[in-house]
C-alpha positions in Angstrom: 0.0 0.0 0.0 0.7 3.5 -0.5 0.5 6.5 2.4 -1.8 8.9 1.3 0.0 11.6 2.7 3.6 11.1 1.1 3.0 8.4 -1.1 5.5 6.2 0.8 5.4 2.4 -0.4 4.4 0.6 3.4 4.7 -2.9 2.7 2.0 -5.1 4.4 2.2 -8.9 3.7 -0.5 -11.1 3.1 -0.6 -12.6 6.7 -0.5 -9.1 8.0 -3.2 -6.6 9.3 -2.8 -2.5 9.3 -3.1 -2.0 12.7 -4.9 1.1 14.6 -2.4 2.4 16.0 0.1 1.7 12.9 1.6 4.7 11.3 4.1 6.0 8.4 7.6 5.0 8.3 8.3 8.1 6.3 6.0 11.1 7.5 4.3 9.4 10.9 0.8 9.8 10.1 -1.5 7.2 10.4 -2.1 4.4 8.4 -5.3 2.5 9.7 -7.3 5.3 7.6 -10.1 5.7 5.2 -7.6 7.7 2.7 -5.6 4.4 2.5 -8.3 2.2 2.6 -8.9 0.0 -0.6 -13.2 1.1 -0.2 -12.8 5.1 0.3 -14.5 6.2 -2.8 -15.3 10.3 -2.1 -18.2 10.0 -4.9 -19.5 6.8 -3.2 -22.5 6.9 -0.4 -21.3 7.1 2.9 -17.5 8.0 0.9 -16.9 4.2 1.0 -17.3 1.4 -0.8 -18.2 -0.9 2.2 -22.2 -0.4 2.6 -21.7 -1.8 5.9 -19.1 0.2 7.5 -20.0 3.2 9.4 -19.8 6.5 8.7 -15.8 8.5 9.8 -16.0 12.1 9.8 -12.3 12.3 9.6 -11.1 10.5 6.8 -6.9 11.1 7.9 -7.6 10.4 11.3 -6.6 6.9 12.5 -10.2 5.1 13.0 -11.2 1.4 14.2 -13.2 0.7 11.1 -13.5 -3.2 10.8 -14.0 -3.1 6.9 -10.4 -1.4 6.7 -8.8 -3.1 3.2 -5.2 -1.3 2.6 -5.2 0.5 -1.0 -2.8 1.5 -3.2 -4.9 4.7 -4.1 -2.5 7.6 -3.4 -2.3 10.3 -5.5 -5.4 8.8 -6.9 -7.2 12.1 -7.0 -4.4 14.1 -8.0 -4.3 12.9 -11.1 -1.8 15.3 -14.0 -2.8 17.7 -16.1 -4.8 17.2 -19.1 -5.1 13.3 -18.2 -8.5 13.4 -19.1 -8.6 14.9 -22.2 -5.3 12.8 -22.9 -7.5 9.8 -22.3 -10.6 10.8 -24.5 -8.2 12.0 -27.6 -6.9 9.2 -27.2 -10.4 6.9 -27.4 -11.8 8.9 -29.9 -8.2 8.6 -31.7 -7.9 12.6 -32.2 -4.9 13.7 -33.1 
């Protein structure tokens, strides 16, 4: 997974659980978060995923959210400049 603050490569193996209290190697923030989660989805209901899980207010605050599924999301809403219009040139084969 990715932390969604500095984009720092965590490595979690398969066996292995983020835990609560589990934060950044490089910046310290924490890593048991909805930002790093595999289900945050800001355009979903609830901003997850996960009908089930609850609602967090604070979505960079470490939280004990069962559902918690580490994601390799960072940056994911940062995307570059003219990436969209890259992409539909590119389907509608303008040149």
């Amino acid at each position: 997974m990715r932390c969604f603050a500095c984009n720092e490569e965590v490595v979690v193996r398969a066996a292995e659980r983020v835990g609560f209290r589990d934060t950044c190697p490089r910046c310290g923030v924490d890593l048991h978060v909805c930002r790093n989660c595999a289900h945050h989805d800001p355009a979903a209901h609830n901003q997850c995923r996960e009908p089930n899980a609850e609602w967090v207010a604070d979505r960079e605050r470490a939280n004990r959210c069962e559902w918690f599924a580490p994601g390799d999301r960072a940056g994911a809403g940062a995307a570059r400049p003219g990436a969209g219009r890259a992409a539909l040139d590119a389907l509608f084969k303008k040149r």
